[in-house]
Backbone as a chain_set.jsonl record, in Angstrom:
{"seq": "XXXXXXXXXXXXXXXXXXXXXXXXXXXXXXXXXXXXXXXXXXXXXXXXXXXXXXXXXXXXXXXXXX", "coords": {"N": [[-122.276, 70.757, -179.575], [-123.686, 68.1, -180.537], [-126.105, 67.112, -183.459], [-128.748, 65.078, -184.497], [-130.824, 64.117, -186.899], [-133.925, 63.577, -188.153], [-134.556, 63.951, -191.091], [-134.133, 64.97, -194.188], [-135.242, 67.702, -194.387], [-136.059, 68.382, -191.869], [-133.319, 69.45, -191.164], [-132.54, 71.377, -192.672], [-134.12, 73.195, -191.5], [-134.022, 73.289, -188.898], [-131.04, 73.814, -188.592], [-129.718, 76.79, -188.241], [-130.666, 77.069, -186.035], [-129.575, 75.574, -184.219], [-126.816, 75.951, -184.78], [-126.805, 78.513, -183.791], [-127.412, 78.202, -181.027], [-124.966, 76.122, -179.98], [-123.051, 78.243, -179.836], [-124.195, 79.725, -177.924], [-124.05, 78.372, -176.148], [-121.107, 77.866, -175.848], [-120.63, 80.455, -175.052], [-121.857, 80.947, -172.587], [-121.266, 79.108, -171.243], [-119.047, 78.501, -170.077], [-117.43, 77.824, -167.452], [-115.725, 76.177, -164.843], [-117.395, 73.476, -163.335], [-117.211, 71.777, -161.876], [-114.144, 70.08, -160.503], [-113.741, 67.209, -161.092], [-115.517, 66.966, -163.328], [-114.85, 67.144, -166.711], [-115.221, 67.639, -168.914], [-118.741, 68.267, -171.282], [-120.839, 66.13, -173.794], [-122.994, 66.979, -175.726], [-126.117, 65.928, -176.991], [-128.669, 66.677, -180.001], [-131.691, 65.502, -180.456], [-134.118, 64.566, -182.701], [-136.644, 63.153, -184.243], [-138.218, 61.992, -187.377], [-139.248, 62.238, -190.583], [-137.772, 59.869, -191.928], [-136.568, 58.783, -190.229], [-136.887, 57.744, -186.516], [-137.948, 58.18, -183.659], [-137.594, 56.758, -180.427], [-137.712, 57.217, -177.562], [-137.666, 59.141, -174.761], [-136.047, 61.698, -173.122], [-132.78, 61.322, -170.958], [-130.235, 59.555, -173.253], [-127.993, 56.731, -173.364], [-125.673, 57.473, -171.473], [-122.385, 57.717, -170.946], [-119.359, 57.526, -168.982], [-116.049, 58.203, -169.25], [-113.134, 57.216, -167.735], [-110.548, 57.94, -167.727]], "CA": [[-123.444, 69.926, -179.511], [-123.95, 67.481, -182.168], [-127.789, 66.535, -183.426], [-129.695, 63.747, -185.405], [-131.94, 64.687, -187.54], [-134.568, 62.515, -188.756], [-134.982, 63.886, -192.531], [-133.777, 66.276, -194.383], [-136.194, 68.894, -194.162], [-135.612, 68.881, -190.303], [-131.655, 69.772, -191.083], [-132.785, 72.862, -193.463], [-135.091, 74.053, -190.775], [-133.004, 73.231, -187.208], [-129.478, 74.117, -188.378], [-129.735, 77.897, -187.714], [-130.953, 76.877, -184.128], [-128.438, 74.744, -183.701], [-125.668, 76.752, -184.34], [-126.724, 79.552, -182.589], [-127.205, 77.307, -179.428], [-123.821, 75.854, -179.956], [-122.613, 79.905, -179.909], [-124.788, 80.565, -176.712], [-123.167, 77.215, -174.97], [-119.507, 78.385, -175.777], [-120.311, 81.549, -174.457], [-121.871, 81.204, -171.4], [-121.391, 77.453, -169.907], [-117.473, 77.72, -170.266], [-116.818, 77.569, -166.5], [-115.493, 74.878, -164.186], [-118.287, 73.66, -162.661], [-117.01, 70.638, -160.845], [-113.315, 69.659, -160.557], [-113.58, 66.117, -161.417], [-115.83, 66.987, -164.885], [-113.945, 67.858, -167.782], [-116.239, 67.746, -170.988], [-119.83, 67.433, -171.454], [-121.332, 66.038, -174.903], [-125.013, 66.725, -175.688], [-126.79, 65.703, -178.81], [-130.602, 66.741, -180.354], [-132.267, 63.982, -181.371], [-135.548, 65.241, -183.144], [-137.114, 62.186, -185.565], [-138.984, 62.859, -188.652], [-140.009, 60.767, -191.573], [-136.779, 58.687, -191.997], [-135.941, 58.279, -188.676], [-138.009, 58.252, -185.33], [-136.784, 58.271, -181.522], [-138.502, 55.47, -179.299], [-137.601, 57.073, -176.338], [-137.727, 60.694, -174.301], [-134.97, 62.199, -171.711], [-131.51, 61.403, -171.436], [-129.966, 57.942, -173.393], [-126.301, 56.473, -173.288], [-124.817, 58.337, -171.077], [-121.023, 57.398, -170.715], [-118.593, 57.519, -167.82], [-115.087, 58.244, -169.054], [-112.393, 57.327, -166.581], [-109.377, 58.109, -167.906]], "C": [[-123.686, 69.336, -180.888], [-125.671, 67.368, -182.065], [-127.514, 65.278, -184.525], [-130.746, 64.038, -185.921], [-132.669, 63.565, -188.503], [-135.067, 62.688, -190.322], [-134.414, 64.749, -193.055], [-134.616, 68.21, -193.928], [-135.832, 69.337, -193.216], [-134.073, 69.858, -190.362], [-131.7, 71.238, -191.785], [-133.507, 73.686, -191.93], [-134.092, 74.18, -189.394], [-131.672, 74.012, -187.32], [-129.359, 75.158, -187.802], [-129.779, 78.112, -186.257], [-130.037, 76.823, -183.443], [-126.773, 75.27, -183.546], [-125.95, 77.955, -183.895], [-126.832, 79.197, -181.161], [-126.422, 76.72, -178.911], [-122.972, 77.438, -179.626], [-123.231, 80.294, -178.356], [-123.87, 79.638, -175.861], [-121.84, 77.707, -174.865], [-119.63, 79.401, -175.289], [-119.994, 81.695, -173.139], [-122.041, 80.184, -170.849], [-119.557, 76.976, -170.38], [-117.415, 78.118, -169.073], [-116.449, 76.253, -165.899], [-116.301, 74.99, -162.91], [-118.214, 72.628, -161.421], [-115.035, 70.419, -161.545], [-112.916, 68.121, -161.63], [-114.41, 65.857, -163.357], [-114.88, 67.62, -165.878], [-114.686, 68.583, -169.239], [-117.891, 67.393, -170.854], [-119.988, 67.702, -173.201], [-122.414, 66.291, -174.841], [-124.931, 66.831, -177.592], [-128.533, 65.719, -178.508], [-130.574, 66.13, -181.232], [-133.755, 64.428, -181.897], [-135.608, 64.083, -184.519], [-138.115, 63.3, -186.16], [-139.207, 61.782, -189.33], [-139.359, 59.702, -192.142], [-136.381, 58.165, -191.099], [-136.697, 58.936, -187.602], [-136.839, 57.738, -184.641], [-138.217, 57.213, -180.906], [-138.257, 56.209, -178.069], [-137.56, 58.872, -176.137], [-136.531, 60.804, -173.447], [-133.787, 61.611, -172.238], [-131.467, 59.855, -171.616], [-128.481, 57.927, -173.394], [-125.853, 57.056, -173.346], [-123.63, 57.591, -170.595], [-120.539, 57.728, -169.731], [-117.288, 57.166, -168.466], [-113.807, 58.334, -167.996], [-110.98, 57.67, -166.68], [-108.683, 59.726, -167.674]], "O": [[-123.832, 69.886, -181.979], [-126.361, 67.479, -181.051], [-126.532, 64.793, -185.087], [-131.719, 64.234, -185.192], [-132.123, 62.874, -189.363], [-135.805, 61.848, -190.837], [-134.034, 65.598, -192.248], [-134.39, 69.296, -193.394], [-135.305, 70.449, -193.185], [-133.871, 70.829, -189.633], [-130.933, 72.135, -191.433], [-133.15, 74.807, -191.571], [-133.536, 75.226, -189.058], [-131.23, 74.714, -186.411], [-128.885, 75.009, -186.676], [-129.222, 78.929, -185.523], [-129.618, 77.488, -182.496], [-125.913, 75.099, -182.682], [-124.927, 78.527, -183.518], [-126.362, 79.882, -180.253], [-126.511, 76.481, -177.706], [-122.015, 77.231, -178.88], [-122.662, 81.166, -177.699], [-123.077, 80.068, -175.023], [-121.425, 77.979, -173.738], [-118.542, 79.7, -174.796], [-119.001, 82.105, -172.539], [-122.885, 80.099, -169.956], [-119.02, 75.934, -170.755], [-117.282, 79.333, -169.222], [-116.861, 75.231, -166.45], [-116.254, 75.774, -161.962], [-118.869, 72.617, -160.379], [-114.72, 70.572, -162.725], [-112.114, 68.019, -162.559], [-114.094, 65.056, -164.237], [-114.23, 68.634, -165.623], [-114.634, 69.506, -170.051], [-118.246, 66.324, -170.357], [-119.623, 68.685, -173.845], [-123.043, 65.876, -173.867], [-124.357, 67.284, -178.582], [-129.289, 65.267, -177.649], [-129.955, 66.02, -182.29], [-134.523, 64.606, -180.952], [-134.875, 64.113, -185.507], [-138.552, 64.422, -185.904], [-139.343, 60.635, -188.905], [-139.923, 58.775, -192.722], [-135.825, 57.067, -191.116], [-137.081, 60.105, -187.557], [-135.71, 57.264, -184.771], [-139.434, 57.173, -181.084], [-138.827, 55.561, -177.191], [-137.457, 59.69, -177.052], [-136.056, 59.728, -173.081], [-133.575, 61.371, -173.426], [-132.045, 59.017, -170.925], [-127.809, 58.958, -173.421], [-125.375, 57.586, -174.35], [-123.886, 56.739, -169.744], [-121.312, 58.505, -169.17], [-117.049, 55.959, -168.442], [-113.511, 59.414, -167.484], [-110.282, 57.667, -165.667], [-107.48, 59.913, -167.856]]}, "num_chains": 1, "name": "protein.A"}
């Protein structure tokens, strides 16, 4: 799981999260849950005082066909 972090501060404070939530995902969401999926990406988007988010829920989500 990648993130975005809107300042520094946020990146001192989140990281710890973040890789322990990356550590929980590899643990326990490595099955095959559908045939036809292969990979999912997710990214946390959390603004702050250099960078804000306009928007809530999920954004550009892709459809790899290859």
């Amino acid at each position: 799981m990648g993130s975005e972090l809107g300042d520094p501060t946020l990146g001192k404070v989140l990281l710890p999260h973040v890789i322990e939530l990356n550590r929980l995902l590899g643990m326990y969401c490595n099955k095959i849950y559908c045939s036809e999926l292969e990979e999912i990406a997710l990214t946390l988007r959390v603004g702050g005082e250099i960078w804000s988010i306009d928007f809530e829920g999920c954004k550009n989500m892709r459809l790899s066909k290859k």
